[in-house]
C-alpha atoms as one frame of an Amber mdcrd trajectory, in Angstrom:
protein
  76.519 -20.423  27.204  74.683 -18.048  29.742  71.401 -17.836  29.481  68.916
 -15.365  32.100  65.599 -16.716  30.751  62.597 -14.123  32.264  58.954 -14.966
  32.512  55.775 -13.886  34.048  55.112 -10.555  32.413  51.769 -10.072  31.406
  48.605  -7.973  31.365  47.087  -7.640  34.663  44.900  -4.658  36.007  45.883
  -1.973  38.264  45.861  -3.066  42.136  46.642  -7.222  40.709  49.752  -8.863
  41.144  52.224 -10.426  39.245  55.480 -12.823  39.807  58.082 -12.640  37.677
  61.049 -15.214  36.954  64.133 -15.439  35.833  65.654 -18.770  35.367  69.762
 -18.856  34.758  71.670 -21.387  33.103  75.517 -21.420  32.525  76.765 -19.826
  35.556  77.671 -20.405  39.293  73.854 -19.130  39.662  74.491 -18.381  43.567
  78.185 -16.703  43.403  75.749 -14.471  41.420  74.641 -10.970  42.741  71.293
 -10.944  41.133  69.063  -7.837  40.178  66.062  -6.741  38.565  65.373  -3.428
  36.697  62.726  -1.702  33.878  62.078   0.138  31.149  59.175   2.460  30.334
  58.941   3.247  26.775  60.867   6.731  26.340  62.570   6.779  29.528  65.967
   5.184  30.873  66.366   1.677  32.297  65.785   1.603  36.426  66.583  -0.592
  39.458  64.293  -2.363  40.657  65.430  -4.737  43.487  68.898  -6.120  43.818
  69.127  -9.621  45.993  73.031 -10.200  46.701  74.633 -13.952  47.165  74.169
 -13.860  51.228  70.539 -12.590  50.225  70.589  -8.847  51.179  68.611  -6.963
  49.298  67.893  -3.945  47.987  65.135  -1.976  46.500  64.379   1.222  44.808
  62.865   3.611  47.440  59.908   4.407  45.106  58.926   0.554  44.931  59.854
  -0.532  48.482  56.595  -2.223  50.565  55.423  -3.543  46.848  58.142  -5.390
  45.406  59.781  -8.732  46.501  62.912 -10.102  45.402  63.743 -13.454  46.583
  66.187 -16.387  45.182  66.199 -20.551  45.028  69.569 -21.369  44.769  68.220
 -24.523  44.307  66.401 -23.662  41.091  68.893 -21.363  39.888  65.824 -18.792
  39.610  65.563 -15.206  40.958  62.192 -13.811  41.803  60.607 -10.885  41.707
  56.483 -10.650  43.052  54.810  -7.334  42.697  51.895  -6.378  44.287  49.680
  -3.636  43.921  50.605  -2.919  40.786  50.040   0.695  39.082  49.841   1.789
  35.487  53.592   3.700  36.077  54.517  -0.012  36.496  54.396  -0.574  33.001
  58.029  -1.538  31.591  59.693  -4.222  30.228  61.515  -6.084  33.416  64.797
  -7.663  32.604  67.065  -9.809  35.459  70.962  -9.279  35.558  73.332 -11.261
  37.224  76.863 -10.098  38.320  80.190 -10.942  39.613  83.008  -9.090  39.815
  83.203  -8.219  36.164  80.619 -10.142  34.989  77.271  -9.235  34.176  74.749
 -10.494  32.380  71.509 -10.174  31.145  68.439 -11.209  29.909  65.741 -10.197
  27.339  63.392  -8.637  29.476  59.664  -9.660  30.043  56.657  -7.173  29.385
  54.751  -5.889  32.371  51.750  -3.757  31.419  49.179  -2.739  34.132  45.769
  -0.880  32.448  42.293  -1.342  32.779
C-alpha cells in the first residue's frame, strides 16, 4: 500500500519558518519524481516545488528565493523548508510522487501564517 505521510504544518507568524515532510512508504521512493503543491481555501490547487529523481528542481516563480525542496533517498522523505513566510502562504500543502503513470498523493498538511 502507498502511503505519502505529510507533516510539519502548523501555525507560525508571518516572517517565521516552517519545514515540512513528507515521508513515503510502498514505492521505489527515489525512481519517484517528487513535488509539492497548495491549496488556499476558495482557490485551485498550485505548484509549489517539484524535486525530480537526479534532484533538479523546480519552483513556482512566485515562491522562488523562499522555498526549498530537497530529498533523502535514504529516508524515503521529501522536504520542503519555507522561509519568510506570508499570510498568502496559507494553504493546505500536500506532496505527490510520480512515475510515468503513477502518481500519488497525500493528505495534505495545514500551513497557516497570521499574527
Amino acid at each position: 500500500q502507498v502511503q505519502l505521510v505529510e507533516s510539519g504544518g502548523g501555525l507560525v507568524q508571518p516572517g517565521g519558518s516552517l519545514r515540512l515532510s513528507c515521508k513515503v512508504s510502498g514505492i521505489s521512493f527515489r525512481n519517484y519524481n517528487m513535488g509539492w503543491y497548495r491549496q488556499a481555501p476558495g482557490k485551485q490547487r498550485e505548484l509549489v516545488a517539484t524535486i525530480d529523481d537526479d534532484s533538479s528542481t523546480t519552483y513556482a516563480d512566485s515562491l522562488k528565493g523562499r522555498f526549498t525542496i530537497s530529498r533523502d533517498n535514504a529516508k524515503d522523505t521529501v522536504y520542503l523548508q519555507m522561509n519568510s513566510l506570508k499570510p498568502e502562504d496559507t494553504a493546505v500543502y500536500s506532496c505527490n510522487a510520480k512515475l510515468a503513470w503513477r502518481l500519488y498523493w497525500g493528505q495534505g498538511t495545514q500551513v497557516t501564517v497570521s499574527s
